[in-house]
PDB file of N, CA, C, O and CB in Angstrom:
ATOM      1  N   UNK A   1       6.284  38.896 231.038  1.00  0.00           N
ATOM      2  CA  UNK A   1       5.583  37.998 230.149  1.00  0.00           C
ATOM      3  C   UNK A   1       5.399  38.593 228.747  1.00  0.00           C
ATOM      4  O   UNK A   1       5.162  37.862 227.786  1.00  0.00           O
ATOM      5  CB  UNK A   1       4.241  37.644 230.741  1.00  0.00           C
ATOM      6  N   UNK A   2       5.500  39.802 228.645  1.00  0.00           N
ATOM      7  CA  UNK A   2       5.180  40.575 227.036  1.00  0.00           C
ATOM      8  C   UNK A   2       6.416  40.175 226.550  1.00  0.00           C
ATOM      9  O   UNK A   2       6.423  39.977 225.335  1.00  0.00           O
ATOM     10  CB  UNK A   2       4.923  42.480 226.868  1.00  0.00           C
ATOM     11  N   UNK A   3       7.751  39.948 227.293  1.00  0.00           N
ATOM     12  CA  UNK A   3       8.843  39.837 226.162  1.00  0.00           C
ATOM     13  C   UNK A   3       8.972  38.374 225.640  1.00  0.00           C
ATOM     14  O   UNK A   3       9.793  38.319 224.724  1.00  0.00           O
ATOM     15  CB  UNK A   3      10.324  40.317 226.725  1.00  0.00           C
ATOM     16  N   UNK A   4       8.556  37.487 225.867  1.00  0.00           N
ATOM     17  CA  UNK A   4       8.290  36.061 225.496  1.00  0.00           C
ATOM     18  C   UNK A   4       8.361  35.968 224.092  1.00  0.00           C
ATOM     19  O   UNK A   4       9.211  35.694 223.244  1.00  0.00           O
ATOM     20  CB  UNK A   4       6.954  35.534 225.972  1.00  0.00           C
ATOM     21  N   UNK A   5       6.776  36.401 224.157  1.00  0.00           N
ATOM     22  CA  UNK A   5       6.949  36.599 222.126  1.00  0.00           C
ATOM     23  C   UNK A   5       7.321  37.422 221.294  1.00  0.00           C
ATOM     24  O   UNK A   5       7.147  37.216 220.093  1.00  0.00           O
ATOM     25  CB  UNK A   5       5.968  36.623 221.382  1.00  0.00           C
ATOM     26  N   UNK A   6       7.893  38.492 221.746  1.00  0.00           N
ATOM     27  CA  UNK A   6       8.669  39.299 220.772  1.00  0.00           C
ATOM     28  C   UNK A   6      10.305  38.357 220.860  1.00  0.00           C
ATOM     29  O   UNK A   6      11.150  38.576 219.993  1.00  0.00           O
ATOM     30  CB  UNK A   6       8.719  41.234 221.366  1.00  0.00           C
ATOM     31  N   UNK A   7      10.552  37.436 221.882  1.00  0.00           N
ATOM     32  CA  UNK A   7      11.731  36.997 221.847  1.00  0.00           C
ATOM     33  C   UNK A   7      11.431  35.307 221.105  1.00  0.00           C
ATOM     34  O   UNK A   7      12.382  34.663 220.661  1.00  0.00           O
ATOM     35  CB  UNK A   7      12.408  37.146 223.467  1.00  0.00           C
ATOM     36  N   UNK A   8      10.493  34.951 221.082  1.00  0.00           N
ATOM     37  CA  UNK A   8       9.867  33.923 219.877  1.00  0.00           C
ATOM     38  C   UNK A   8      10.117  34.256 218.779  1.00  0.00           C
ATOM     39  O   UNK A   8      10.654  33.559 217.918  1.00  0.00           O
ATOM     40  CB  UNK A   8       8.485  33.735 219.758  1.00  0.00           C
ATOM     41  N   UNK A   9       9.611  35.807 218.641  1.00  0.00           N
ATOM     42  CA  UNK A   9       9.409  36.273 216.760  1.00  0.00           C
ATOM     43  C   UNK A   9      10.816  36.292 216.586  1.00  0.00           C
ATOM     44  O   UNK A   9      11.286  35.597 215.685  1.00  0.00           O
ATOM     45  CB  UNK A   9       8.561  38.091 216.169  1.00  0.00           C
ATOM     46  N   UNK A  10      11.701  37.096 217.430  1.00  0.00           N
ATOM     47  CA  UNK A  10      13.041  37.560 216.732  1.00  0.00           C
ATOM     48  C   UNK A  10      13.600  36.218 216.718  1.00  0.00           C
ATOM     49  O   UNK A  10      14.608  36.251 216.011  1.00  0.00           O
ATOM     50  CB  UNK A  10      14.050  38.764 217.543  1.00  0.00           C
ATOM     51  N   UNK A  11      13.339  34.709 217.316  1.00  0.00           N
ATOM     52  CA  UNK A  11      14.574  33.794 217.247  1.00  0.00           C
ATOM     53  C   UNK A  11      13.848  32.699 216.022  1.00  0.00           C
ATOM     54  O   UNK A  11      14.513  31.715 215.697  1.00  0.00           O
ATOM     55  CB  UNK A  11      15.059  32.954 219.046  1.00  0.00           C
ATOM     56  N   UNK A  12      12.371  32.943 215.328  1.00  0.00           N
ATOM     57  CA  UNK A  12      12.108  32.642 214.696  1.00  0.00           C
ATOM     58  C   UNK A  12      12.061  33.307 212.765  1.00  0.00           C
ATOM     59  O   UNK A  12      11.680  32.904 211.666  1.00  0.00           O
ATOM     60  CB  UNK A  12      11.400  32.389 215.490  1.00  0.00           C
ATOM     61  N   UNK A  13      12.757  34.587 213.409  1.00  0.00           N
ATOM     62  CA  UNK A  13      12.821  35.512 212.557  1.00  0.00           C
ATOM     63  C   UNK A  13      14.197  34.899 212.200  1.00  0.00           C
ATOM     64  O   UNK A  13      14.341  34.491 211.047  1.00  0.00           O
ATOM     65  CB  UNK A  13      12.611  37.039 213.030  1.00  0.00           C
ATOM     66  N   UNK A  14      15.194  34.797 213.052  1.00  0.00           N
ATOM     67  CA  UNK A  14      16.729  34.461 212.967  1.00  0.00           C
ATOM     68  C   UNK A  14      17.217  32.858 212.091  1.00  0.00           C
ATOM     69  O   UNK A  14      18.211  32.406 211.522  1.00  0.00           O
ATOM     70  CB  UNK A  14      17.246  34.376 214.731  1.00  0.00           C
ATOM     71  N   UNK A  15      15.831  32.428 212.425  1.00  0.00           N
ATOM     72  CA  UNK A  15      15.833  30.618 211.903  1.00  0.00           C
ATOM     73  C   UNK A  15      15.166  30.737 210.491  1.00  0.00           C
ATOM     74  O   UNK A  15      15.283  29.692 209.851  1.00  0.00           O
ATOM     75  CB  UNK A  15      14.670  29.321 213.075  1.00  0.00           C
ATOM     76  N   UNK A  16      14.628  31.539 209.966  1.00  0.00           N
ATOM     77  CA  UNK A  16      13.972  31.959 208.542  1.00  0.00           C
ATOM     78  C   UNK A  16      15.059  32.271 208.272  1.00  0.00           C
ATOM     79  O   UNK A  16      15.428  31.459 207.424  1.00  0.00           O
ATOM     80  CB  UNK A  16      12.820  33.034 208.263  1.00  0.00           C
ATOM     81  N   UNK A  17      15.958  33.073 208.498  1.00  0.00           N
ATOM     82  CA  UNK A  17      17.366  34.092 207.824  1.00  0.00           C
ATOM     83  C   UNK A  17      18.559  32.817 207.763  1.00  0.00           C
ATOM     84  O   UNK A  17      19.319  32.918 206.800  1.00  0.00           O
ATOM     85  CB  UNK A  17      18.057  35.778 209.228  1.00  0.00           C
ATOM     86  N   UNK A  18      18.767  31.805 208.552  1.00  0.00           N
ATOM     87  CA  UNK A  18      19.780  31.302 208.415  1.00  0.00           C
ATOM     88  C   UNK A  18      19.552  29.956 207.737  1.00  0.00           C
ATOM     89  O   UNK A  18      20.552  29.256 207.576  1.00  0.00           O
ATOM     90  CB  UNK A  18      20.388  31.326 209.567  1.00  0.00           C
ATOM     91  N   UNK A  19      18.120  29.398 207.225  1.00  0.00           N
ATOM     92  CA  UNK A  19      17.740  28.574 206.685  1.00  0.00           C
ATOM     93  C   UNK A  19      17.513  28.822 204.929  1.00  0.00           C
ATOM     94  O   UNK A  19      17.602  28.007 204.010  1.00  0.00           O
ATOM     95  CB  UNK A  19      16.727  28.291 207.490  1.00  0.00           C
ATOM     96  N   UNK A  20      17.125  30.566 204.915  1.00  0.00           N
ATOM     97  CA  UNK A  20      17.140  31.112 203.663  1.00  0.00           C
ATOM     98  C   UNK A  20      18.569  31.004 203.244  1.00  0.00           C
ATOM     99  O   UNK A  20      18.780  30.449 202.165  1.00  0.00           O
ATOM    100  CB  UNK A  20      16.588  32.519 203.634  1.00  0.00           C
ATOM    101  N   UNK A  21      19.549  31.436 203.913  1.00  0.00           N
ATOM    102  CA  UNK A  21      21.092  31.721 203.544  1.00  0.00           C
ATOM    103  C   UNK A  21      21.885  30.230 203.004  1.00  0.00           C
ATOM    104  O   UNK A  21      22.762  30.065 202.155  1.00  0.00           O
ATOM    105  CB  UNK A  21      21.951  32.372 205.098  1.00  0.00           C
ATOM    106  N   UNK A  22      21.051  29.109 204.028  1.00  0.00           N
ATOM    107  CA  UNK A  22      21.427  27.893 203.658  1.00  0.00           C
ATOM    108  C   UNK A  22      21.146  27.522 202.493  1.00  0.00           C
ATOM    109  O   UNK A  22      22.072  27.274 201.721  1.00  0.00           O
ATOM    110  CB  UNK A  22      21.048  27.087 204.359  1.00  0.00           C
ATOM    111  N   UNK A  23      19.608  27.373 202.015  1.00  0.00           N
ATOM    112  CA  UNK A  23      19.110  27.843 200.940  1.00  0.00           C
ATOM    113  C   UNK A  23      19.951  28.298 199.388  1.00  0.00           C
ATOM    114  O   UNK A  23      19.947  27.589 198.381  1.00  0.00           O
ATOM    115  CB  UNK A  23      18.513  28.840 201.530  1.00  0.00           C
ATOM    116  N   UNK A  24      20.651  29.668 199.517  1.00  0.00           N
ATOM    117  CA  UNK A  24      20.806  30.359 199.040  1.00  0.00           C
ATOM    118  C   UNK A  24      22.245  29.397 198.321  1.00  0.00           C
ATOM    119  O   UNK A  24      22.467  29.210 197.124  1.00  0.00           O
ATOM    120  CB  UNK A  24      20.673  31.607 199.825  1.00  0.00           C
ATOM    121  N   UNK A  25      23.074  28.898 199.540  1.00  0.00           N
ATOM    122  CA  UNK A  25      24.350  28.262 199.478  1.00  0.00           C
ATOM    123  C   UNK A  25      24.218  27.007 198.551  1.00  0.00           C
ATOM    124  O   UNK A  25      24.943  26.603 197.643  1.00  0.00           O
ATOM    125  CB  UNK A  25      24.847  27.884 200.926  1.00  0.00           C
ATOM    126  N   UNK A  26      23.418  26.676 198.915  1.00  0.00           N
ATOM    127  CA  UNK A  26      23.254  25.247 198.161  1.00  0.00           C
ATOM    128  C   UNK A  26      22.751  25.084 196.746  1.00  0.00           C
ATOM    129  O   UNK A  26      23.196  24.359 195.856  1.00  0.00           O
ATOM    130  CB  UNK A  26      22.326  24.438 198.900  1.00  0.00           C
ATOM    131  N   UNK A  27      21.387  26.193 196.725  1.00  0.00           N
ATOM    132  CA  UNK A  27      21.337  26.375 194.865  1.00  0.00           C
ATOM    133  C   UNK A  27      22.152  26.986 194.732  1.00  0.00           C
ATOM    134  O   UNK A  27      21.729  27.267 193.611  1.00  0.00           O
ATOM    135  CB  UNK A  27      20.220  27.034 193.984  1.00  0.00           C
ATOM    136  N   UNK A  28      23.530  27.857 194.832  1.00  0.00           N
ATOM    137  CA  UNK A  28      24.298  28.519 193.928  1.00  0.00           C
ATOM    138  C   UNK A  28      25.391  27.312 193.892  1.00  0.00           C
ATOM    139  O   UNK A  28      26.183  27.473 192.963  1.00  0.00           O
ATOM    140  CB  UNK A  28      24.793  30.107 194.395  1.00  0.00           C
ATOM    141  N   UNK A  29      25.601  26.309 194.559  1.00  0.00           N
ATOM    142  CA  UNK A  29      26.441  25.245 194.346  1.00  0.00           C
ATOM    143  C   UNK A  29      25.735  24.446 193.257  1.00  0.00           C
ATOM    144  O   UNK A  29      26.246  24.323 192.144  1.00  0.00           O
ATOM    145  CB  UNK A  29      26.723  24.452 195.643  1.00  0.00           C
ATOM    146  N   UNK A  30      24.229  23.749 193.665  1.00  0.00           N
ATOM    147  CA  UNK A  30      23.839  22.843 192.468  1.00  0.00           C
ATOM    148  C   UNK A  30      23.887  23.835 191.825  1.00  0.00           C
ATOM    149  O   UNK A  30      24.951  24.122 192.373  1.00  0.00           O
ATOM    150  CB  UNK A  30      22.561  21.972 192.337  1.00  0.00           C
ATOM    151  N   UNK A  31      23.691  24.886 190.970  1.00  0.00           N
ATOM    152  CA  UNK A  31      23.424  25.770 190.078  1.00  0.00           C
ATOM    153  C   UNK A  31      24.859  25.547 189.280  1.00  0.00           C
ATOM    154  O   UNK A  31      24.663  25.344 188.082  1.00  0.00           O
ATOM    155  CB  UNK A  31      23.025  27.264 190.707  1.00  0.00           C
ATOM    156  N   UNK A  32      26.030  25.537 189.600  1.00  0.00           N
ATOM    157  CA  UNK A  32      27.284  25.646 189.476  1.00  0.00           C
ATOM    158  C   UNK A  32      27.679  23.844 188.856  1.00  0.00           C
ATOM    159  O   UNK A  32      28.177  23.567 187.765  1.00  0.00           O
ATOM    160  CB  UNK A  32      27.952  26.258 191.083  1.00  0.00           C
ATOM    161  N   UNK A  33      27.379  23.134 189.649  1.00  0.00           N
ATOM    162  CA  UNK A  33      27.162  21.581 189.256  1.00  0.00           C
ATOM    163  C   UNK A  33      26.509  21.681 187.750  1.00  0.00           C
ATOM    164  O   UNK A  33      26.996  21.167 186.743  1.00  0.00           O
ATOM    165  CB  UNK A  33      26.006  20.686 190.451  1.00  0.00           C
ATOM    166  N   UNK A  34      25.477  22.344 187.806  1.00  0.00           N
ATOM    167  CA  UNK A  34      24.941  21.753 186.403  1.00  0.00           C
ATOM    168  C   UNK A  34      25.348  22.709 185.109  1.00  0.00           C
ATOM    169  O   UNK A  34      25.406  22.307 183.948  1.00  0.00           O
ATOM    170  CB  UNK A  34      23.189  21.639 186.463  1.00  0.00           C
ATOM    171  N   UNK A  35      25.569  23.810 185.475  1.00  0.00           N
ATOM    172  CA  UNK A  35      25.873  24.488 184.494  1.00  0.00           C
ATOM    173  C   UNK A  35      27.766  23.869 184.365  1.00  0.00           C
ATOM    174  O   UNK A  35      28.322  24.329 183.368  1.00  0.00           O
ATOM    175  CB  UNK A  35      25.428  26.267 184.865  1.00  0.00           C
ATOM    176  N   UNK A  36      28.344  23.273 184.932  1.00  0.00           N
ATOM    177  CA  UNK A  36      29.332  22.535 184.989  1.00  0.00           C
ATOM    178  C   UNK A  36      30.628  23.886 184.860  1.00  0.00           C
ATOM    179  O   UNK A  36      31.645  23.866 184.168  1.00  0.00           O
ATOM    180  CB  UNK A  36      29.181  21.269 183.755  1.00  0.00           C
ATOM    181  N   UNK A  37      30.137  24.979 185.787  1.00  0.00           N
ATOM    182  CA  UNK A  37      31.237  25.810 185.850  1.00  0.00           C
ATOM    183  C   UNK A  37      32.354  25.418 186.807  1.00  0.00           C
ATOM    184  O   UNK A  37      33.005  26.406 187.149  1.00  0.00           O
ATOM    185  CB  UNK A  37      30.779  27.067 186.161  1.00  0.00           C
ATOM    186  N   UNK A  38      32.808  24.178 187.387  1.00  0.00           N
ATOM    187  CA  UNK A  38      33.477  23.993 188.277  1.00  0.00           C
ATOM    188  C   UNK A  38      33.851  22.818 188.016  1.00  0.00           C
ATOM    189  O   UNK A  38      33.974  21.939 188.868  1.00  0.00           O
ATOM    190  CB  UNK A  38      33.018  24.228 189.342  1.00  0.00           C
ATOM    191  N   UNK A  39      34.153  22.634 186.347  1.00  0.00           N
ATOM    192  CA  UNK A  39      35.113  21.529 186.265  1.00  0.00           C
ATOM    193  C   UNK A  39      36.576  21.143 186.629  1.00  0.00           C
ATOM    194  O   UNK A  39      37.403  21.901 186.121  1.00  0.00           O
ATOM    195  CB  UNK A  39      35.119  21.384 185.295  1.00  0.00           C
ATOM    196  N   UNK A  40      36.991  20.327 187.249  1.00  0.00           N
ATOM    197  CA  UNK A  40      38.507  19.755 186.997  1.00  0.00           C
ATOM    198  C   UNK A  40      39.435  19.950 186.300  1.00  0.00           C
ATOM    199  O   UNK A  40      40.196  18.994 186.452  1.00  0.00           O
ATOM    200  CB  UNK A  40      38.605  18.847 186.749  1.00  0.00           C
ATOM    201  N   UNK A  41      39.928  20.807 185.442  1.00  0.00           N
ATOM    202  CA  UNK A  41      40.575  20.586 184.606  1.00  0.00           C
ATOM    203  C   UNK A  41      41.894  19.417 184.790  1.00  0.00           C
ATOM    204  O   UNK A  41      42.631  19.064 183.868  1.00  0.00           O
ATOM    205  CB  UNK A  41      40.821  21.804 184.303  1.00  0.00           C
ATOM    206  N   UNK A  42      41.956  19.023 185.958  1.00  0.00           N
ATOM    207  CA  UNK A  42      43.044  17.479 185.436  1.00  0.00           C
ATOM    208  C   UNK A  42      42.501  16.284 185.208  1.00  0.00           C
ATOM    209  O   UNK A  42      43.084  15.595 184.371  1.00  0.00           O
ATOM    210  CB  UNK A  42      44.113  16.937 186.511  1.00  0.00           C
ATOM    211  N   UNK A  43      41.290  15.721 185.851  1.00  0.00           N
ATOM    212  CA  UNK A  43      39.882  15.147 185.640  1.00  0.00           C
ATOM    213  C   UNK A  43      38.864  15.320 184.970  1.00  0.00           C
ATOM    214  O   UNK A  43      38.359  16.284 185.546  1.00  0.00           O
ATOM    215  CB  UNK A  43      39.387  15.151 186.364  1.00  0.00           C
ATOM    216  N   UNK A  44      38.384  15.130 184.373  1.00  0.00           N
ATOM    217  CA  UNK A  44      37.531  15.054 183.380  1.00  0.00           C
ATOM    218  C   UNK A  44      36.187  15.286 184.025  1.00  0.00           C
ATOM    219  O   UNK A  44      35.547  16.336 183.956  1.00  0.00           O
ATOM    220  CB  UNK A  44      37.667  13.788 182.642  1.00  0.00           C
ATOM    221  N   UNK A  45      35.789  14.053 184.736  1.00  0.00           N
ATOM    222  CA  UNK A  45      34.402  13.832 184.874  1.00  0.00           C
ATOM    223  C   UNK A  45      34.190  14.381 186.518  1.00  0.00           C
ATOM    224  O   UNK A  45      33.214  14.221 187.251  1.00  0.00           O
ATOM    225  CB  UNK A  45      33.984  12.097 184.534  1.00  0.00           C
ATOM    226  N   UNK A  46      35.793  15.248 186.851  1.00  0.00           N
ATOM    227  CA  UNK A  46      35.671  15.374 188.614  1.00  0.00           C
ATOM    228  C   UNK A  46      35.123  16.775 188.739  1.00  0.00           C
ATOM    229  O   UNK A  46      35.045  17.445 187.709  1.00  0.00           O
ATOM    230  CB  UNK A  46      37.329  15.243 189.608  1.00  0.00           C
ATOM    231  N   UNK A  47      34.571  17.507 190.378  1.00  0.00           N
ATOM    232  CA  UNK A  47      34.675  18.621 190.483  1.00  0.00           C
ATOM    233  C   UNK A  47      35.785  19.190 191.144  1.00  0.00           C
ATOM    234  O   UNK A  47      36.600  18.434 191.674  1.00  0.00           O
ATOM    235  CB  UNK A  47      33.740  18.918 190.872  1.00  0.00           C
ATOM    236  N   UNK A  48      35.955  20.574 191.196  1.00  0.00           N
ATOM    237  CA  UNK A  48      37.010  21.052 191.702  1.00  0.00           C
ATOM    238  C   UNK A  48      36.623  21.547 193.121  1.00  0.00           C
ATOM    239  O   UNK A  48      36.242  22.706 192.956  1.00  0.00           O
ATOM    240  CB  UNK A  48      37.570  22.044 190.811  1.00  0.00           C
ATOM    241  N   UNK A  49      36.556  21.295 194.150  1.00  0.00           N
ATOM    242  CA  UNK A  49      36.424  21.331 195.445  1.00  0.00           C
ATOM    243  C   UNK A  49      36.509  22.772 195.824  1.00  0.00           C
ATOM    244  O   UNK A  49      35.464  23.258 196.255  1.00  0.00           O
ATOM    245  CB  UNK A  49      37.383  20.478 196.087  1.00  0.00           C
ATOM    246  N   UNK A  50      37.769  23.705 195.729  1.00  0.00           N
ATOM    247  CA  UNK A  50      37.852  24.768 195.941  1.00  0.00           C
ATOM    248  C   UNK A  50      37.211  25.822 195.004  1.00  0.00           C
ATOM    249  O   UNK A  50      36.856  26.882 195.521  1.00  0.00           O
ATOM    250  CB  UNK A  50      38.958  24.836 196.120  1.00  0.00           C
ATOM    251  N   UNK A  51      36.981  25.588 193.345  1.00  0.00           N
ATOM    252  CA  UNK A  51      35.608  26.475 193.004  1.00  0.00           C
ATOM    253  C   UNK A  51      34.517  26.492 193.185  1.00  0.00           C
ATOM    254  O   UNK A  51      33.881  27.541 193.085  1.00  0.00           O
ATOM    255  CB  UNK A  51      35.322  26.610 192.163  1.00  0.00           C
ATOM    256  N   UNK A  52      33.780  24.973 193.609  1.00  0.00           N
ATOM    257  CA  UNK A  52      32.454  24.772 194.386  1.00  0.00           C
ATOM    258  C   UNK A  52      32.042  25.742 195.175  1.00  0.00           C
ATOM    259  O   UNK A  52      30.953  26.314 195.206  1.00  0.00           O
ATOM    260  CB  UNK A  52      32.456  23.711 195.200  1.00  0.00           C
ATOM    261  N   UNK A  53      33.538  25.968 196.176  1.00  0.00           N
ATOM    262  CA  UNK A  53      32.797  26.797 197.173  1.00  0.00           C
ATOM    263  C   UNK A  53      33.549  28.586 197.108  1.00  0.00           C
ATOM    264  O   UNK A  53      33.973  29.224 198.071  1.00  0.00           O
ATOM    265  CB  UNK A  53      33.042  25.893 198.910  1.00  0.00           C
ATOM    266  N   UNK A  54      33.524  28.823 196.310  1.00  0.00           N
ATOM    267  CA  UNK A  54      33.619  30.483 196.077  1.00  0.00           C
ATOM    268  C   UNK A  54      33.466  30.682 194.714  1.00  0.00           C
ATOM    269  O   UNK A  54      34.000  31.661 194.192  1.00  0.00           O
ATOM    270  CB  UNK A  54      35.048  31.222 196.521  1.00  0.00           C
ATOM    271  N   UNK A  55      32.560  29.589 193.809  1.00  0.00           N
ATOM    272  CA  UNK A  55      31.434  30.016 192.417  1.00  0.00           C
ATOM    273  C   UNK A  55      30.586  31.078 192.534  1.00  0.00           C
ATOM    274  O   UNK A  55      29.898  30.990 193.550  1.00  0.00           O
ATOM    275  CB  UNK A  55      30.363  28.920 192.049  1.00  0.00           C
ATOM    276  N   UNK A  56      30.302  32.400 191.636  1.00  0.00           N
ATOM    277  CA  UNK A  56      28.852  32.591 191.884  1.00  0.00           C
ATOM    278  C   UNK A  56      28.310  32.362 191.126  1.00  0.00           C
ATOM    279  O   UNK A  56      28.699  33.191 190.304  1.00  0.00           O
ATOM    280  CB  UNK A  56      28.373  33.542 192.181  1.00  0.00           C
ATOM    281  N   UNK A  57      27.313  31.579 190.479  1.00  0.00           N
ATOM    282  CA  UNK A  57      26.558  31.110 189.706  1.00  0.00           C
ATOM    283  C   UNK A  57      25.434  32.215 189.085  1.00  0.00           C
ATOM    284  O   UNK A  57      24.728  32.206 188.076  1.00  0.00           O
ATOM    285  CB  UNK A  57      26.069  30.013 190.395  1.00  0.00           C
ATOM    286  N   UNK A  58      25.550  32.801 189.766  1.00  0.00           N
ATOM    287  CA  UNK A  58      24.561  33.621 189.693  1.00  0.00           C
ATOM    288  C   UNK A  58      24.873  35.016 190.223  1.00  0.00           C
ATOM    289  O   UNK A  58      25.608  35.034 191.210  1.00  0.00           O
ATOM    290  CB  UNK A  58      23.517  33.040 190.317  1.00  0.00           C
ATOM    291  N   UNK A  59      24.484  36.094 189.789  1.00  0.00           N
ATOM    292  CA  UNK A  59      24.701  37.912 190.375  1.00  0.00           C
ATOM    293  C   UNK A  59      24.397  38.229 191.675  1.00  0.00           C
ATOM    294  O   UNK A  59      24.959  39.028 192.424  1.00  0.00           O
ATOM    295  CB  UNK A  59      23.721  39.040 189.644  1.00  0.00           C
ATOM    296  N   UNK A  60      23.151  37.297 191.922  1.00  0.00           N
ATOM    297  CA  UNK A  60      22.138  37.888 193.175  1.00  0.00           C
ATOM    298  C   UNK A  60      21.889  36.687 193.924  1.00  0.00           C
ATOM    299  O   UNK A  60      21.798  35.571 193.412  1.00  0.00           O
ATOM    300  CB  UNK A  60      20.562  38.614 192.687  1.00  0.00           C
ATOM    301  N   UNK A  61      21.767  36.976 195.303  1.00  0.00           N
ATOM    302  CA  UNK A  61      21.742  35.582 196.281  1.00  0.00           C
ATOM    303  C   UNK A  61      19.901  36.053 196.329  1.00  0.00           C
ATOM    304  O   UNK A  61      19.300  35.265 197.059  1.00  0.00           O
ATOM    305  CB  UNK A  61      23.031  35.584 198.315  1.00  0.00           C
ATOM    306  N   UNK A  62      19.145  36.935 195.827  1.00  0.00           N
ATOM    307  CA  UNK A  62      18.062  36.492 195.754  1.00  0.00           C
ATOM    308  C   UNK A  62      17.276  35.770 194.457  1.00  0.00           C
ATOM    309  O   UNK A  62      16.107  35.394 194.376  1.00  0.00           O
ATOM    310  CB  UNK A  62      17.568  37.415 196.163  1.00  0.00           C
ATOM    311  N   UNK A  63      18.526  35.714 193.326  1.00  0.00           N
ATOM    312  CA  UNK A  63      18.179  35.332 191.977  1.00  0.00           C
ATOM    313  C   UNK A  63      18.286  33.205 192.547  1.00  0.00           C
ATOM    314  O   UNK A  63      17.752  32.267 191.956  1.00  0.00           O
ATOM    315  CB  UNK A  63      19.723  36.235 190.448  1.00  0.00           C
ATOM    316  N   UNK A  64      18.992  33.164 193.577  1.00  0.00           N
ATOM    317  CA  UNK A  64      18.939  31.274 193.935  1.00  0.00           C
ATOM    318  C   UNK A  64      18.213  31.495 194.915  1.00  0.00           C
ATOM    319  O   UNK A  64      17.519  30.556 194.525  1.00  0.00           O
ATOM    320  CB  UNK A  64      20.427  30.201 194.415  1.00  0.00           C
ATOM    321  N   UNK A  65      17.509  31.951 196.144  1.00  0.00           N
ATOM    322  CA  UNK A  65      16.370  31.847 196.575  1.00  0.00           C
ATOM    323  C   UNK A  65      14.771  32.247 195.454  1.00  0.00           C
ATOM    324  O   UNK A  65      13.707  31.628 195.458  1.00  0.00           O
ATOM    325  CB  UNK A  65      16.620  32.716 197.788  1.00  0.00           C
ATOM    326  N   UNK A  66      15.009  33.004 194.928  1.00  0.00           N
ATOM    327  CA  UNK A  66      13.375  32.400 194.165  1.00  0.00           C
ATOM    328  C   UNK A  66      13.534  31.291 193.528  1.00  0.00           C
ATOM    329  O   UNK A  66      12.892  30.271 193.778  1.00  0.00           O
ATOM    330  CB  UNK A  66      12.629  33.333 192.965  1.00  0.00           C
ATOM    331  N   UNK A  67      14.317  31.386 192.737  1.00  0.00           N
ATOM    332  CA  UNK A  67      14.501  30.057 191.975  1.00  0.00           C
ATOM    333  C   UNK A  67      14.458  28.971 193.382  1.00  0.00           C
ATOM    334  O   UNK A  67      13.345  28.764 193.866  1.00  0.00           O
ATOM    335  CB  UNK A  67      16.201  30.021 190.931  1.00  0.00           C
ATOM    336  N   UNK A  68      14.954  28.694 193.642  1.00  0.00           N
ATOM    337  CA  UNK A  68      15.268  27.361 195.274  1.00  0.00           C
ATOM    338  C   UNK A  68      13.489  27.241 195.220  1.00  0.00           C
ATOM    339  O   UNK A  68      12.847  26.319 194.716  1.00  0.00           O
ATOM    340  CB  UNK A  68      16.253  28.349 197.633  1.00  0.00           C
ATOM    341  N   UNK A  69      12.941  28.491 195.913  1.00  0.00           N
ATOM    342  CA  UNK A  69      11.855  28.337 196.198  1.00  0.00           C
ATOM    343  C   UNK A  69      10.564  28.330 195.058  1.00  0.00           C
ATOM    344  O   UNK A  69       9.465  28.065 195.544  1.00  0.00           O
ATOM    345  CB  UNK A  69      11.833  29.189 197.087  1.00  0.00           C
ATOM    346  N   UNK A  70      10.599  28.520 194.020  1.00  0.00           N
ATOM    347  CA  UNK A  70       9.683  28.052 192.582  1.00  0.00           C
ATOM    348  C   UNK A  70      10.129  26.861 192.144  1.00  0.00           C
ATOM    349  O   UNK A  70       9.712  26.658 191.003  1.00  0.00           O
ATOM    350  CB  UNK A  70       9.801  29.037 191.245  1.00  0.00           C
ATOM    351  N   UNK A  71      10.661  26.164 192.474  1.00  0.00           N
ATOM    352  CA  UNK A  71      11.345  24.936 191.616  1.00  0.00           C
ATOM    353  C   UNK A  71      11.536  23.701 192.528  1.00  0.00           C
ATOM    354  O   UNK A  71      12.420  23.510 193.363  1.00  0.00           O
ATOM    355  CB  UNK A  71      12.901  25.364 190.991  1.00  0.00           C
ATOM    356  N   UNK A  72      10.383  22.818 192.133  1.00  0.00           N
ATOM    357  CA  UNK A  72      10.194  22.015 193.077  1.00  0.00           C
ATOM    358  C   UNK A  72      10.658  20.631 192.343  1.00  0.00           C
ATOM    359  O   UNK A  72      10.494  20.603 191.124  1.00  0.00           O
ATOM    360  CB  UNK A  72       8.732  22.132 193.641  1.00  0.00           C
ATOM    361  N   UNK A  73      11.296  19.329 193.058  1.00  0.00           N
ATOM    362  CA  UNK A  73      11.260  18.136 192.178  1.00  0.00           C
ATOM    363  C   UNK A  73      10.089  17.806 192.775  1.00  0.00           C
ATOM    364  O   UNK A  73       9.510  18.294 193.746  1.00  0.00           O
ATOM    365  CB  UNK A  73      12.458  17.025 192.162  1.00  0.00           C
ATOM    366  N   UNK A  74       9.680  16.400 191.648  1.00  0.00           N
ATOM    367  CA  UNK A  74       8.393  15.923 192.007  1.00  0.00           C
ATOM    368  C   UNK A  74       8.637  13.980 192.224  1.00  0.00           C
ATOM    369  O   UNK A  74       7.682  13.270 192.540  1.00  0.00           O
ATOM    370  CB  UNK A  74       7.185  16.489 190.568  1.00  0.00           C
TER     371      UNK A  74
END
């Protein structure tokens, strides 16, 4: 019965880490959207699918979690 909740903490520990990472993925994409580093160049107004997803928008994957998490819409 003692290992219950140490096996709670670690799979709740594991769901913080892969929700942060999700997190992390998604502002460095919008981040990338707005700063419009992932234009089309044969399209104008399109994105480019394959820089979306290997942009870094940013240096640090903890520089889009604070930001993610200080920056709220209202």
């Amino acid at each position: 019965m003692k290992q219950l909740p140490w096996t709670l903490c670690v799979l709740a520990l594991a769901l913080v880490a892969w929700l942060a990472l999700a997190v992390v993925n998604v502002e460095n994409q919008r981040n990338a959207l707005v700063t419009k580093a992932c234009v089309d160049p044969a399209f104008k107004n399109e994105v480019d699918a394959k820089c979306l997803a290997s942009v870094q928008s940013r240096e640090h994957w903890w520089q889009h979690l604070s930001y993610a998490m200080t920056h709220f819409r209202s």
